[in-house]
C-alpha positions in Angstrom: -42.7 -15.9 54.2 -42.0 -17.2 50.9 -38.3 -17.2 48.7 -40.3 -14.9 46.9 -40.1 -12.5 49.3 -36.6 -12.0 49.0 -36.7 -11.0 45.4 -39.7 -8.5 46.5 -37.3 -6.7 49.0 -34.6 -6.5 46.9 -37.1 -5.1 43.9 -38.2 -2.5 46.3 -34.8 -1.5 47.9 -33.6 -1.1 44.2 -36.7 0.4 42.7 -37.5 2.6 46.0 -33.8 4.2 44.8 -34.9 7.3 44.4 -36.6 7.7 47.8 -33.7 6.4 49.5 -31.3 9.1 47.7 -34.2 11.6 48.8 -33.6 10.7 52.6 -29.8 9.4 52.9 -28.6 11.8 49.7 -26.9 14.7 52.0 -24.8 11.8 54.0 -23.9 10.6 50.3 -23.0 14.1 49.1 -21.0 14.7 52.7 -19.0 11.5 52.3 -17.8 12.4 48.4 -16.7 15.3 49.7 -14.6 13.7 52.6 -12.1 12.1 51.0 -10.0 12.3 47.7 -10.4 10.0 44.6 -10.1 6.5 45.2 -10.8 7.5 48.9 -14.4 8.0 48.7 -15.0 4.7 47.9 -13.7 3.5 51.0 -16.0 5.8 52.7 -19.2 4.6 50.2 -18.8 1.4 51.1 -17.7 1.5 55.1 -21.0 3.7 55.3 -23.8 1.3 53.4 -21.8 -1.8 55.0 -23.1 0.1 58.4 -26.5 0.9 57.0 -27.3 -2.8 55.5 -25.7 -4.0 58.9 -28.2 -2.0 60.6 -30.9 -3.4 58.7 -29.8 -7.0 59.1 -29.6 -6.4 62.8 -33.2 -5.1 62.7 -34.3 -8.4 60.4 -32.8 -10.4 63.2 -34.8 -8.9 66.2 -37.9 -8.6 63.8 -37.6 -12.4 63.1 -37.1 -12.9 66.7 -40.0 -11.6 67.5 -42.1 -13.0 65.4 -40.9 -16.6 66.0 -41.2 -16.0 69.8 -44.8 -14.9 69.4 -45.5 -17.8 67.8 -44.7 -19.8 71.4 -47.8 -17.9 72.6 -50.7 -19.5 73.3 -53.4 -19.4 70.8 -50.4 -19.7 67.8 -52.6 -19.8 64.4 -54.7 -16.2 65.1 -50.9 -14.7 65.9 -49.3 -16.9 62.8 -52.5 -15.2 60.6 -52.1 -11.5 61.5 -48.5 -11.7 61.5 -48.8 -13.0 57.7 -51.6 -10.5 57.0 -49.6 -7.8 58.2 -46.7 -8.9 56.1 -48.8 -9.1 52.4 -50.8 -5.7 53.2 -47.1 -4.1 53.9 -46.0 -6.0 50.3 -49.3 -4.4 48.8 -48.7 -1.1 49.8 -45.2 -1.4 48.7 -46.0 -2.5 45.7 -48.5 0.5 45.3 -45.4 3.0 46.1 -43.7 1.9 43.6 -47.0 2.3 41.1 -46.8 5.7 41.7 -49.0 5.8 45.2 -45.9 7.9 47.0 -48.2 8.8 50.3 -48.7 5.2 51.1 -46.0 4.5 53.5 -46.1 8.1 55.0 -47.7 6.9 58.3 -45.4 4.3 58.9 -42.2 6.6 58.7 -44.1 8.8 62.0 -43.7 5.6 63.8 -39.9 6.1 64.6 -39.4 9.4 64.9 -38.9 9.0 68.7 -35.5 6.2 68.2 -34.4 8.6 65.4 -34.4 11.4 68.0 -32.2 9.8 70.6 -30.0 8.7 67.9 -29.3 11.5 65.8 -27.5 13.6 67.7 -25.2 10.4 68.0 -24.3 11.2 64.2 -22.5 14.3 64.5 -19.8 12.4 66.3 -18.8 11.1 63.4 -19.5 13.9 60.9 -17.8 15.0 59.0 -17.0 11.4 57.6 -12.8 11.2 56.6 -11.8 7.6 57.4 -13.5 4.5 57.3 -13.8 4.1 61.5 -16.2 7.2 61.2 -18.1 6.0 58.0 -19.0 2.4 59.4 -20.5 3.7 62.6 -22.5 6.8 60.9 -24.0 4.1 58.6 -25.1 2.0 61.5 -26.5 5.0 62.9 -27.8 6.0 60.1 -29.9 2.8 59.1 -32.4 3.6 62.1 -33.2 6.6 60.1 -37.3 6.6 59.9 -38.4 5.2 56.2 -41.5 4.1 55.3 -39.8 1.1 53.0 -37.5 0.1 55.8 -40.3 -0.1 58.0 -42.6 -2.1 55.6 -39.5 -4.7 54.6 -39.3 -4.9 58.6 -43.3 -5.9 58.8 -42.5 -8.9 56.6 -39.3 -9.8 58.5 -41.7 -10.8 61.1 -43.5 -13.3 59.3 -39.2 -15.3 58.8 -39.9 -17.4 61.5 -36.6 -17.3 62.6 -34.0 -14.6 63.2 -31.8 -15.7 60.9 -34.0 -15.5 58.2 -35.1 -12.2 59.4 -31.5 -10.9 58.8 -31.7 -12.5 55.0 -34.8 -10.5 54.0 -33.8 -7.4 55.4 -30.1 -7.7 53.4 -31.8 -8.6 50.3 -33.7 -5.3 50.5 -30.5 -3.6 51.5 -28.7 -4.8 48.7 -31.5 -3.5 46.7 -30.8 -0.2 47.7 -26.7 0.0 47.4 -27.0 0.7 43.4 -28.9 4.2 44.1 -26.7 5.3 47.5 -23.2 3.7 46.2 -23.5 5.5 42.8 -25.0 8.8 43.8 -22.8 11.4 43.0 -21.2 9.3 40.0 -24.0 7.5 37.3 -27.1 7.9 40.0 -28.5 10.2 37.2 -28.7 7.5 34.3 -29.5 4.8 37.0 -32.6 7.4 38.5 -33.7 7.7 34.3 -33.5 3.8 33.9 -36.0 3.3 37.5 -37.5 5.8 37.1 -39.2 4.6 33.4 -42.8 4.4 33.7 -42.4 0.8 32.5 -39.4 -0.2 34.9 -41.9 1.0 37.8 -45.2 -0.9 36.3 -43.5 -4.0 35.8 -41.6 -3.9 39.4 -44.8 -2.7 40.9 -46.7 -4.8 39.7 -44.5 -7.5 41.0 -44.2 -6.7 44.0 -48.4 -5.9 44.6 -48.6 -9.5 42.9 -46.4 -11.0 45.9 -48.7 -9.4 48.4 -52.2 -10.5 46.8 -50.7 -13.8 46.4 -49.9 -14.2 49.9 -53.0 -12.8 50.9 -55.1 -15.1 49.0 -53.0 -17.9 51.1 -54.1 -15.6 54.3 -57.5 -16.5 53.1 -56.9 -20.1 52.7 -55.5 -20.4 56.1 -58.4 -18.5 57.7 -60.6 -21.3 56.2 -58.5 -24.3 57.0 -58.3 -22.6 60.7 -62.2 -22.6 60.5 -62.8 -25.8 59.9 
């Protein structure tokens, strides 16, 4: 995976806001409401610090297991769909954010089975008054099924390495802080300004350009692995 993929996360955690306020925004609302004043932000913080950890721990494995499969026998046709799989899940990201809102509804199915084992985990620490409850109801609360979290994941597996599995999946989770760490307080002019038709054609556009890039260089490969 290219640096560019970083900056292609990070667009799609921050332009994908409004999604992520659509699936995290009762938590959000909960914790403003759990604490006094200055207090909430204690509690904002402690919970998207245990969400992006999440996320980073999931990059990790991801990149993991990409880099192991790579010891396989047979490494280039594992290396090529690992990389296709990557620049289709940047396309279709990159189509979400042009407007094409069904296109990472299938993914999001796939985890509804971990999500049900660990949700009932949450209400441990609900409702949220103290940073100790906020930190592990993030962590908890990262493995929530999302279509963009599962798509960033796809292209953590093309790293090659865990560490830089971790690094792609906290780019896109420092894409999406703004949205989560604001709702409540100037999410509405942040949701006006990404949610301009321009703002979403430019970042879209971006992004789909990532993905058809790398997939022209799925193409290349595929001939040089011909040869």
């Amino acid at each position: 995976m290219p640096d560019s993929g970083y900056l292609a996360l990070f667009l799609v955690g921050l332009l994908g806001g409004t999604h992520c306020v659509g699936m995290c925004g009762g938590i959000v609302g909960a914790l403003s409401m759990g604490a006094p004043g200055s207090g909430r932000w204690s509690l904002h913080l402690a919970y998207n610090g245990g969400r992006i950890a999440s996320y980073a721990l999931a990059g990790t494995l991801a990149g993991a297991l990409g880099a192991a499969s790579l010891g396989f026998d047979g490494v280039a046709p594992v290396r090529l769909t690992l990389y296709l799989l990557a620049n289709l899940m940047l396309i279709a990201l990159g189509l979400y954010l042009l407007g094409a809102t069904r296109a990472l509804a299938l993914t999001e199915r796939a985890g509804q089975l971990l999500w049900q084992r660990l949700q009932p985990l949450t209400r441990r620490f609900l409702p949220a008054r103290s940073v100790a409850q906020a930190f592990p109801l993030g962590l908890l609360w990262g493995w929530l099924p999302c279509g963009l979290v599962y798509s960033a994941l796809a292209t953590a597996l093309t790293a090659g390495s865990p560490g830089r599995g971790a690094a792609l999946m906290l780019a896109f989770g420092l894409g999406t802080l703004p949205n989560l760490l604001l709702a409540g307080i100037v999410l509405a002019r942040l949701n006006e300004f990404v949610r301009r038709p321009v703002v979403r054609l430019l970042s879209g556009a971006l992004v789909l350009g990532f993905g058809l890039y790398g997939l022209l260089g799925w193409f290349r490969l595929l001939a040089l692995e011909g040869k």
